[in-house]
C-alpha positions as CSV (number, residue, x, y, z in Angstrom):
1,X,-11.5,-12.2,29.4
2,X,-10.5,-12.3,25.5
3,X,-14.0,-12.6,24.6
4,X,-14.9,-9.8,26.9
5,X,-12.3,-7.5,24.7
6,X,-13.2,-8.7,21.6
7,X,-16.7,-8.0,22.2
8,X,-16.2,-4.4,23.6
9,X,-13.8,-3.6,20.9
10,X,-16.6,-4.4,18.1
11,X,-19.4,-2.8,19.8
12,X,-16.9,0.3,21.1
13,X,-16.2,0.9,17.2
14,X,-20.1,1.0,16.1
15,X,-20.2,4.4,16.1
16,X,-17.0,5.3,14.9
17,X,-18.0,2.9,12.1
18,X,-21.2,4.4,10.9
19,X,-19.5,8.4,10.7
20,X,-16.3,7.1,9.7
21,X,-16.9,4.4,7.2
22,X,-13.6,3.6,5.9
23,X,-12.8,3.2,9.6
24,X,-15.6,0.3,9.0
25,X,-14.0,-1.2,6.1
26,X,-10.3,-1.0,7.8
27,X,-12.5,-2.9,10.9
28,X,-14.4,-5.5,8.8
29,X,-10.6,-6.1,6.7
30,X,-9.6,-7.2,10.1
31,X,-12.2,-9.4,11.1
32,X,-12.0,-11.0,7.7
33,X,-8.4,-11.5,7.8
34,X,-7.4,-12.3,11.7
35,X,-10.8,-13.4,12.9
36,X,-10.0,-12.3,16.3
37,X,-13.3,-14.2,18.1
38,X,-12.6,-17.4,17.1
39,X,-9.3,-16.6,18.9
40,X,-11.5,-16.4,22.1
41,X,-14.2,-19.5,24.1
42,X,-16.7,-17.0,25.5
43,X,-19.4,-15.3,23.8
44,X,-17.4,-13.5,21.2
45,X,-17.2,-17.0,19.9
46,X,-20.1,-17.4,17.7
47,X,-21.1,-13.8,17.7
48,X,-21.9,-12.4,14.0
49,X,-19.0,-9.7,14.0
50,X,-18.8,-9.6,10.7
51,X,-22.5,-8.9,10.3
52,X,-22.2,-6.4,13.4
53,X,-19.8,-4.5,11.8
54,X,-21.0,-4.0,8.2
55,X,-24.3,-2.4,9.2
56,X,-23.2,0.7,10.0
57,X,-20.5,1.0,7.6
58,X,-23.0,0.5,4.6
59,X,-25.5,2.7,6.4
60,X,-22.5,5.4,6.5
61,X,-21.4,4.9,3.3
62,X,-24.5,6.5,2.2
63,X,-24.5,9.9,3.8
64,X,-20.3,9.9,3.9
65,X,-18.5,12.2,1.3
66,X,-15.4,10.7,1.5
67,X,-15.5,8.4,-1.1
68,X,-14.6,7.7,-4.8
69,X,-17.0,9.6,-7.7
70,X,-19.8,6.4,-9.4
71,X,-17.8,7.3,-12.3
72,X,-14.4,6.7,-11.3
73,X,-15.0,3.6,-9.4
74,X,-16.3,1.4,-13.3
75,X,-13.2,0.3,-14.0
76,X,-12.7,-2.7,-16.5
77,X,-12.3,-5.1,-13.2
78,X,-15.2,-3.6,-11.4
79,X,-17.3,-4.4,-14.6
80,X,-15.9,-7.8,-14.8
81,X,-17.0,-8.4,-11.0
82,X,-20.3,-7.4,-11.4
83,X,-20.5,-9.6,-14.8
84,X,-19.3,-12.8,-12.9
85,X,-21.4,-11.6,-10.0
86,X,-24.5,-11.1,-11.9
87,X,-23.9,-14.0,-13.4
88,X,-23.5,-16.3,-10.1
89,X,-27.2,-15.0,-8.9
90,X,-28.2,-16.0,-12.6
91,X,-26.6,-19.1,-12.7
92,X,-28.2,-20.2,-8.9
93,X,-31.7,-19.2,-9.7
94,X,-31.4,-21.6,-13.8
95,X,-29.8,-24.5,-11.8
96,X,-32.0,-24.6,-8.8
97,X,-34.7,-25.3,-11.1
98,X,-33.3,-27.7,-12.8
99,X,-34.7,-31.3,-11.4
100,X,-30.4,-32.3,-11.7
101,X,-29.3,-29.8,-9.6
102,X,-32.6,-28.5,-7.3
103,X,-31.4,-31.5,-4.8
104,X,-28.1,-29.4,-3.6
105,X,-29.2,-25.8,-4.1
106,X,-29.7,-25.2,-0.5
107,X,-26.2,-25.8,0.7
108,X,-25.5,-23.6,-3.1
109,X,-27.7,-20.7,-1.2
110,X,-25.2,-20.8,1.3
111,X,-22.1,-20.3,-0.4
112,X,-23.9,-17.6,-2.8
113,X,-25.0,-15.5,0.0
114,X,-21.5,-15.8,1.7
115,X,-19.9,-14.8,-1.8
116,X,-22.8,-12.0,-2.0
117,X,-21.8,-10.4,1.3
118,X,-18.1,-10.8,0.6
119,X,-18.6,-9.0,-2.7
120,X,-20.9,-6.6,-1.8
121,X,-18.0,-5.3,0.8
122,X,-15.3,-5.4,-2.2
123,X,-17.1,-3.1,-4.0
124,X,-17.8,-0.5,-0.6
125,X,-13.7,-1.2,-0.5
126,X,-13.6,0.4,-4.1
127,X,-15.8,3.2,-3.1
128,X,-13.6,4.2,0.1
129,X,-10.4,4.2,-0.9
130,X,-9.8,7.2,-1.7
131,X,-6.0,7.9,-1.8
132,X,-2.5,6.5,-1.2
133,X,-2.3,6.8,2.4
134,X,-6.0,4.6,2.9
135,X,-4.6,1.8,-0.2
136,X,-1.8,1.6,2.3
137,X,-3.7,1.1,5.8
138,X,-5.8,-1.6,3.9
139,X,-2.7,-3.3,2.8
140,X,-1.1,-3.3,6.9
141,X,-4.4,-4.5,7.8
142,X,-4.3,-7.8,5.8
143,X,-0.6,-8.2,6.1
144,X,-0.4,-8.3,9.7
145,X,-3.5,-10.4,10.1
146,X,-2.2,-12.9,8.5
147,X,0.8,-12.4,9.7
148,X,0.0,-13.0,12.8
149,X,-0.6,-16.8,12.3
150,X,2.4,-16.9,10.1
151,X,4.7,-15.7,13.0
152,X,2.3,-18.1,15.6
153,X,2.4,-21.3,12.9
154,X,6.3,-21.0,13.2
155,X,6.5,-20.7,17.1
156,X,4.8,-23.6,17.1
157,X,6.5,-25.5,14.8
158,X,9.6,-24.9,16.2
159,X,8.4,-26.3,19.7
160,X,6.7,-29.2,17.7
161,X,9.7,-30.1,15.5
162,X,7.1,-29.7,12.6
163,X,5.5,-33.3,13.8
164,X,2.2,-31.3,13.4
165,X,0.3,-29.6,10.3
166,X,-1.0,-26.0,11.4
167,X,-4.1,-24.4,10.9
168,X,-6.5,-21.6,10.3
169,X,-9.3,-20.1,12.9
170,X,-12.1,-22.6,13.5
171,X,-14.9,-21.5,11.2
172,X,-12.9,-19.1,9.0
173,X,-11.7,-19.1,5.6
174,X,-8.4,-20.3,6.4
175,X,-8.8,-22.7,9.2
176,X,-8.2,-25.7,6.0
177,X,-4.4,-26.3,6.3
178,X,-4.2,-25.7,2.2
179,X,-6.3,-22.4,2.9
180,X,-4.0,-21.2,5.2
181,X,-0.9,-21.9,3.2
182,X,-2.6,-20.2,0.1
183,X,-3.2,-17.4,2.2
184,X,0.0,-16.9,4.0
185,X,1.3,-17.4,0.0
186,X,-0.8,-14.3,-0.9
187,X,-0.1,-12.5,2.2
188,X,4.2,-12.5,1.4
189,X,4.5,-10.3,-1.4
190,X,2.7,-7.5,1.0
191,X,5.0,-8.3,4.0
192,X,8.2,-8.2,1.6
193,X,7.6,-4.8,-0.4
194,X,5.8,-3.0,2.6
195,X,9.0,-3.8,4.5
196,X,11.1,-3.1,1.9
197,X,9.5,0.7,1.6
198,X,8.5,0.9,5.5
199,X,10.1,4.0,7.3
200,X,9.7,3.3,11.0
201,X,12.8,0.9,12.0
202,X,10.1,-1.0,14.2
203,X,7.8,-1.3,11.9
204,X,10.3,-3.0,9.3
205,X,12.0,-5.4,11.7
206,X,8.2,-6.7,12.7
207,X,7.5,-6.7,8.3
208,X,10.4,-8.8,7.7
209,X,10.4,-10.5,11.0
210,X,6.1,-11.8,9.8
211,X,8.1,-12.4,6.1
212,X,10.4,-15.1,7.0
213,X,7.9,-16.5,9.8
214,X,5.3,-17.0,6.9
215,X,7.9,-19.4,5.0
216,X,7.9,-22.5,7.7
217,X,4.2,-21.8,8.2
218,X,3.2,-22.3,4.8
219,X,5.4,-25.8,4.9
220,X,4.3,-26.7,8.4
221,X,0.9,-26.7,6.4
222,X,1.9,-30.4,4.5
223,X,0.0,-28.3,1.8
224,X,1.4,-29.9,-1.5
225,X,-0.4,-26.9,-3.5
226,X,0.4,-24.3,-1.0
227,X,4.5,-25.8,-1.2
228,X,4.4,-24.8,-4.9
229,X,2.5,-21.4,-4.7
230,X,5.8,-21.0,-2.2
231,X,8.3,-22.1,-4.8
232,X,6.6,-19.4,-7.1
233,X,6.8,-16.3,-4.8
234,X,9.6,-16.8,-3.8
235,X,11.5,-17.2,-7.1
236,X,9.3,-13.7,-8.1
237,X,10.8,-11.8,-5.3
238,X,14.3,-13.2,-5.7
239,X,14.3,-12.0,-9.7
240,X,12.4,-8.6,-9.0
241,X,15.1,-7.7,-5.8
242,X,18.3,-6.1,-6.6
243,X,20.2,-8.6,-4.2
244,X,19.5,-11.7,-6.2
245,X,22.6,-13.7,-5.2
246,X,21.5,-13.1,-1.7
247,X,17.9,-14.2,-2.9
248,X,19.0,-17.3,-4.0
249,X,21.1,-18.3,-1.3
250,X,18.7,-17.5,1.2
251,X,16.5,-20.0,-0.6
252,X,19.4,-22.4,-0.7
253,X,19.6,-22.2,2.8
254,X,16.3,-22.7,3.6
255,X,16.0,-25.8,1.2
256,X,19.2,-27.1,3.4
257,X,17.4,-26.3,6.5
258,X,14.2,-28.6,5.2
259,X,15.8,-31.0,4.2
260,X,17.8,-31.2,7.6
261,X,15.3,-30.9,10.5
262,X,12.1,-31.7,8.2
263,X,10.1,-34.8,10.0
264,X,10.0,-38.1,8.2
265,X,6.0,-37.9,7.8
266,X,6.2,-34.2,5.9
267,X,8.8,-35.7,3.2
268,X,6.4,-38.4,3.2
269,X,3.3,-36.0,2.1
270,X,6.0,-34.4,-0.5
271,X,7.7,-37.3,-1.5
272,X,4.7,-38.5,-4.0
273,X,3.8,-35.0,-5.3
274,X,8.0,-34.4,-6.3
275,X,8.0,-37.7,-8.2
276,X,4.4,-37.2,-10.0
277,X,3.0,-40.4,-8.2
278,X,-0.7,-40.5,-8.0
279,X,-1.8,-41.0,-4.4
280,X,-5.5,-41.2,-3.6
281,X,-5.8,-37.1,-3.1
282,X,-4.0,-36.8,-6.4
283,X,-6.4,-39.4,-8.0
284,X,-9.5,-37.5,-6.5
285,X,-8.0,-34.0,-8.4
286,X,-8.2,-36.0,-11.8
287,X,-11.7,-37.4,-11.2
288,X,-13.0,-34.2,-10.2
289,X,-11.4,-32.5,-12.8
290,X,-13.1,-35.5,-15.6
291,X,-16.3,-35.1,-13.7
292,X,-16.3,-31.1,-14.4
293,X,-16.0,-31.4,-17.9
294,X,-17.9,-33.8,-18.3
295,X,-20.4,-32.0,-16.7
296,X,-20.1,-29.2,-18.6
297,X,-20.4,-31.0,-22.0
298,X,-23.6,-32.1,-21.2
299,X,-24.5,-28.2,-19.7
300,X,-21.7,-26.1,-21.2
301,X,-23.2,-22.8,-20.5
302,X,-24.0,-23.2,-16.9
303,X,-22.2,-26.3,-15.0
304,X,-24.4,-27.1,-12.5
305,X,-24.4,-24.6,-10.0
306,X,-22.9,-23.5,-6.8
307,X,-21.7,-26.8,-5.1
308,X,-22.7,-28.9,-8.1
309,X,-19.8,-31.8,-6.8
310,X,-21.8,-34.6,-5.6
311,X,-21.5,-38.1,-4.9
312,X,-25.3,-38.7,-6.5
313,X,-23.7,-36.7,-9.7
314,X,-20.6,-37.8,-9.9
315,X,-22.7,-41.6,-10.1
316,X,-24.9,-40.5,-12.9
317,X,-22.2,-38.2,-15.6
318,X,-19.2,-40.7,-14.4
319,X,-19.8,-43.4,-12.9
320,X,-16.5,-45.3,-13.6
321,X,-15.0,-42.3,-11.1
322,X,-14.7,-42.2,-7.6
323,X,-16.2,-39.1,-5.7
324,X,-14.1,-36.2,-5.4
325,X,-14.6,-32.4,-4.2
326,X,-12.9,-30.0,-7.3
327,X,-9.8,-29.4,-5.9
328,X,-8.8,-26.6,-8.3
329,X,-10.3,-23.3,-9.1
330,X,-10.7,-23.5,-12.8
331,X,-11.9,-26.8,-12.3
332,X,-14.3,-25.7,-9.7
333,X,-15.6,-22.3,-11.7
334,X,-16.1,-24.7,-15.0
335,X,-17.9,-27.6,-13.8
336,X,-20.2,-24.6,-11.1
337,X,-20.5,-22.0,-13.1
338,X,-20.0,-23.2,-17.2
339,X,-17.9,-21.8,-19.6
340,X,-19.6,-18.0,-19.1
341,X,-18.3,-18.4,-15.9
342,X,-14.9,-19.6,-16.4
343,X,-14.3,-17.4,-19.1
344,X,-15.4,-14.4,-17.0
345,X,-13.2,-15.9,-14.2
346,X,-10.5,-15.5,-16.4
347,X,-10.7,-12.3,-17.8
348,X,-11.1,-10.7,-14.6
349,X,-7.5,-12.4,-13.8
350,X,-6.3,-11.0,-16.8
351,X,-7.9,-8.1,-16.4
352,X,-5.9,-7.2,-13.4
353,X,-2.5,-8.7,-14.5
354,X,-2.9,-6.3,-17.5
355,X,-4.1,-3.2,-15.5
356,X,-0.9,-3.7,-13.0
357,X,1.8,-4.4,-15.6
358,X,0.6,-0.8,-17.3
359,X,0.2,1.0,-14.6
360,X,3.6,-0.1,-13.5
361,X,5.4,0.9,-16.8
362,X,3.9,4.0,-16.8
363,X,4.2,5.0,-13.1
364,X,8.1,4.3,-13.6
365,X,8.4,7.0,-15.7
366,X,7.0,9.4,-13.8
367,X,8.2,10.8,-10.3
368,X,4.8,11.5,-8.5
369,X,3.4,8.2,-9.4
370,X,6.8,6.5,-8.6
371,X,4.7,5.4,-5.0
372,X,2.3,2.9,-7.7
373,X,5.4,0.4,-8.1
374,X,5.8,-1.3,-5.5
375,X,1.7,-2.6,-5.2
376,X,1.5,-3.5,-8.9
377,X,4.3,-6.0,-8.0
378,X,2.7,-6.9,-4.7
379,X,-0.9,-7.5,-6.2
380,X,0.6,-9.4,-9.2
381,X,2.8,-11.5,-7.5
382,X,0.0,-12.3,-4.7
383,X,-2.5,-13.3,-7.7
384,X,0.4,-15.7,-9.1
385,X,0.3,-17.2,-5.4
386,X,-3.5,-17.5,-5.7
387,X,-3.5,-18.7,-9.4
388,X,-0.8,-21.4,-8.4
389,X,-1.9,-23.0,-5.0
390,X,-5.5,-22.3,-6.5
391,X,-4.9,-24.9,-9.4
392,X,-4.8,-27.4,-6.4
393,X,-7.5,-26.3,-4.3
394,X,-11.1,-25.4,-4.3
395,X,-11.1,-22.1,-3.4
396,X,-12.6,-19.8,-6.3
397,X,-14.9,-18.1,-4.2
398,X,-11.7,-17.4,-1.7
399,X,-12.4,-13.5,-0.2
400,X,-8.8,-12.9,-0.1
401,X,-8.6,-13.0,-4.2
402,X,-11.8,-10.5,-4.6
403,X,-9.9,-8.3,-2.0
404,X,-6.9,-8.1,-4.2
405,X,-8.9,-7.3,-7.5
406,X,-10.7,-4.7,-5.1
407,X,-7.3,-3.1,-4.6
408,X,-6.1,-3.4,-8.0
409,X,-9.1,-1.2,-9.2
410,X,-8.5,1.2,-6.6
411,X,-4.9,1.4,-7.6
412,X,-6.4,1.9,-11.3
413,X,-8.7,4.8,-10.1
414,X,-5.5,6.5,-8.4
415,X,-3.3,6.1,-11.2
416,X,-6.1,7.8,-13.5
417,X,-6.3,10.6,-10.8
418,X,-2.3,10.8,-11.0
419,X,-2.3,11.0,-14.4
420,X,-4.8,13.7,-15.1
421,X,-3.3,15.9,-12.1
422,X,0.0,15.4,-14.5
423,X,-1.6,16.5,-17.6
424,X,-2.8,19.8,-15.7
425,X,0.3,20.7,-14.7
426,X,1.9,20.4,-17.7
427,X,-0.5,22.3,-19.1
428,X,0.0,25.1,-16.6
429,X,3.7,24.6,-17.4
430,X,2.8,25.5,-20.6
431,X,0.6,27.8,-20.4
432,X,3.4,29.7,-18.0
433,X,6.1,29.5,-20.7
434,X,3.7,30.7,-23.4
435,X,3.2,33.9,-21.7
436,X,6.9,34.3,-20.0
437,X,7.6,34.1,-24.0
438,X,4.9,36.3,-25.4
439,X,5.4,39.0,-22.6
440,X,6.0,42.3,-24.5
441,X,9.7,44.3,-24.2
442,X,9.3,46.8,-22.3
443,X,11.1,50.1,-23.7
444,X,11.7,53.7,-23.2
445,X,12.0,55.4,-19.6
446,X,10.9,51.9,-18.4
447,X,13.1,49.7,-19.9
């Protein structure tokens, strides 16, 4: 029955897709984010929705009006994106050819064309949002998607008495347990601000009600990484609200409340990570993080590709080490893609941090643009998340971080509309004054 509904809710949409393309990108935001087949066990299952749904939004992008100017949407991220993304293709066709790295370019293929496909639908998200009200929908969508696992993760750690990690959707990007935590980490900035500027009383109590499900659900994830990305959201929001001293007890609280009803096995995981012991998983971080720059001494400019971590590798450039996956994004981006790649890596990440903390001291200052504030703190504070519980996890290619510098360089196009709307009218202002001023006296019988 679900997968009966799933299916006739993709294939009911086609059309709507195809003359309504932003309608497509609002539909393929969903998919990405909630996954809604692999919720069902019928044929919905393993059908290519995705795929499905992305045909006719590209083919309607192309006859659609509705969309941002090609001059507006080359913003400094957008050319940082297509750098790095030039630069993966690049990168996969040197290494493939090189007799090192030709063994494990097929599985590399894979993850390239996945990353292709997830950026070639970043960009169409630059392209189709077009104003406040469509930066907003896009927003809803991904909060409540993963919302939605964050309020089911919690349910069912309450009935388990957290004995049990949680997971993702089978076959999605978050079905790892450190995935979804990372995620959900992302995910509460949105859930806190949109419920903080949410009208509909409804609405709000489900926002906040998704906001304080998504805490347990990122610890019922035993996701060391994903604990700390926690610890660093949450101290953001508690400095940036006005009620800090309720902030911090609310944290208080909850830190009582772990440390009260949290199973013996989940201190366990924690317990080694708190005191800076090295367990086997932390000992397979450090050797993957040797291994990559080790590898990239040898091949600074290029690493070694698109899944370049292998045991066969790993024998020949350190074979003192024990095999390890990269476990960290820099890590992951060095020893894959080089130093270009890194450093392109980074300056997109900079990139962004820069374009929201201007945008947001400038938007302050002026009324019509006051609506800009809150998603400068919400996309800055979600990259922290990402930076954070990234610098445990291998997860560079993640689609949730290219949707959030997606967003941050449609907020950047807005904010250049905004502005140059506001240097028109104060021009017109002008211009008004200027001729209330100059207006001749009039005199005589028509004074």
């Amino acid at each position: 029955m679900r997968s009966a509904i799933v299916l006739l809710i993709i294939l009911g949409s086609l059309p709507l897709c195809f003359f309504r393309p932003y309608f497509g990108l609002l539909m393929w935001t969903w998919i990405a984010y909630f996954n809604p087949h692999r919720l069902t066990y019928g044929a919905a299952y393993s059908f290519p929705v995705a795929m499905v749904i992305a045909i006719p939004t590209l083919s309607g992008l192309l006859f659609t009006r509705e969309k941002n100017p090609l001059r507006d949407i080359f913003t400094r991220e957008t050319l940082l994106l297509f750098m790095l993304w030039a630069w993966f293709i690049v990168n996969f066709i040197y290494t493939s050819h090189n007799i090192l790295f030709a063994p494990h370019a097929a599985d590399g293929y894979k993850i390239l064309d996945r990353t292709d496909k997830i950026l070639l639908m970043t960009v169409v998200a630059v392209i189709l949002i077009t104003s406040a009200q469509k930066l907003k929908n896009v927003c809803y969508v991904v909060a409540f998607s993963i919302g939605f696992y964050a309020v089911k993760n919690a349910i069912f750690g309450f009935r388990t008495s957290a004995e049990s990690r949680v997971w993702g959707p089978p076959g999605s990007f978050i079905e790892d347990n450190n995935f979804l935590a990372a995620a959900t980490n992302m995910t509460i900035p949105l859930l806190f601000f949109l419920a903080k500027n949410e009208k509909n009383p409804k609405v709000r109590m489900l926002l906040w009600g998704m906001f304080y499900c998504s805490i347990p659900s990122v610890l019922l994830s035993y996701s060391r990484g994903g604990l700390l990305g926690l610890s660093v959201v949450l101290v953001c929001l508690v400095l940036l609200s006005r009620h800090k001293f309720v902030g911090l007890a609310t944290m208080a609280l909850a830190a009582i409340l772990v440390i009260t009803f949290a199973p013996a096995k989940w201190f366990s995981r924690m317990d080694n990570f708190a005191h800076g012991d090295v367990d086997s998983s932390a000992q397979g971080r450090l050797n993957a993080w040797q291994f990559a720059i080790v590898l990239t001494q040898n091949y600074p400019l290029t690493g070694g590709g698109f899944e370049t971590f292998q045991p066969e590798l790993f024998d020949r450039f350190t074979p003192e080490l024990r095999f390890a996956g990269p476990h960290s994004i820099y890590f992951e981006m060095l020893g894959e893609q080089g130093y270009v790649g890194l450093i392109l890596f980074l300056a997109l990440l900079a990139s962004c941090h820069m374009t929201l903390f201007q945008i947001r001291r400038r938007a302050k200052r002026i009324r019509r643009m006051n609506w800009m504030v809150p998603y400068t703190y919400m996309f800055q504070i979600s990259l922290l998340a990402f930076m954070t519980s990234g610098a445990f996890l291998a997860m560079a290619y993640f689609d949730y971080f290219w949707q959030i510098v997606a967003l941050t360089a449609v907020l950047r196009i807005l904010y250049r509309r905004e502005m140059a709307l506001e240097r028109q009218s104060h021009v017109i202002d002008e211009q008004a004054v200027y001729l209330e001023v100059s207006e001749p006296v009039p005199s005589g019988e028509f004074a």
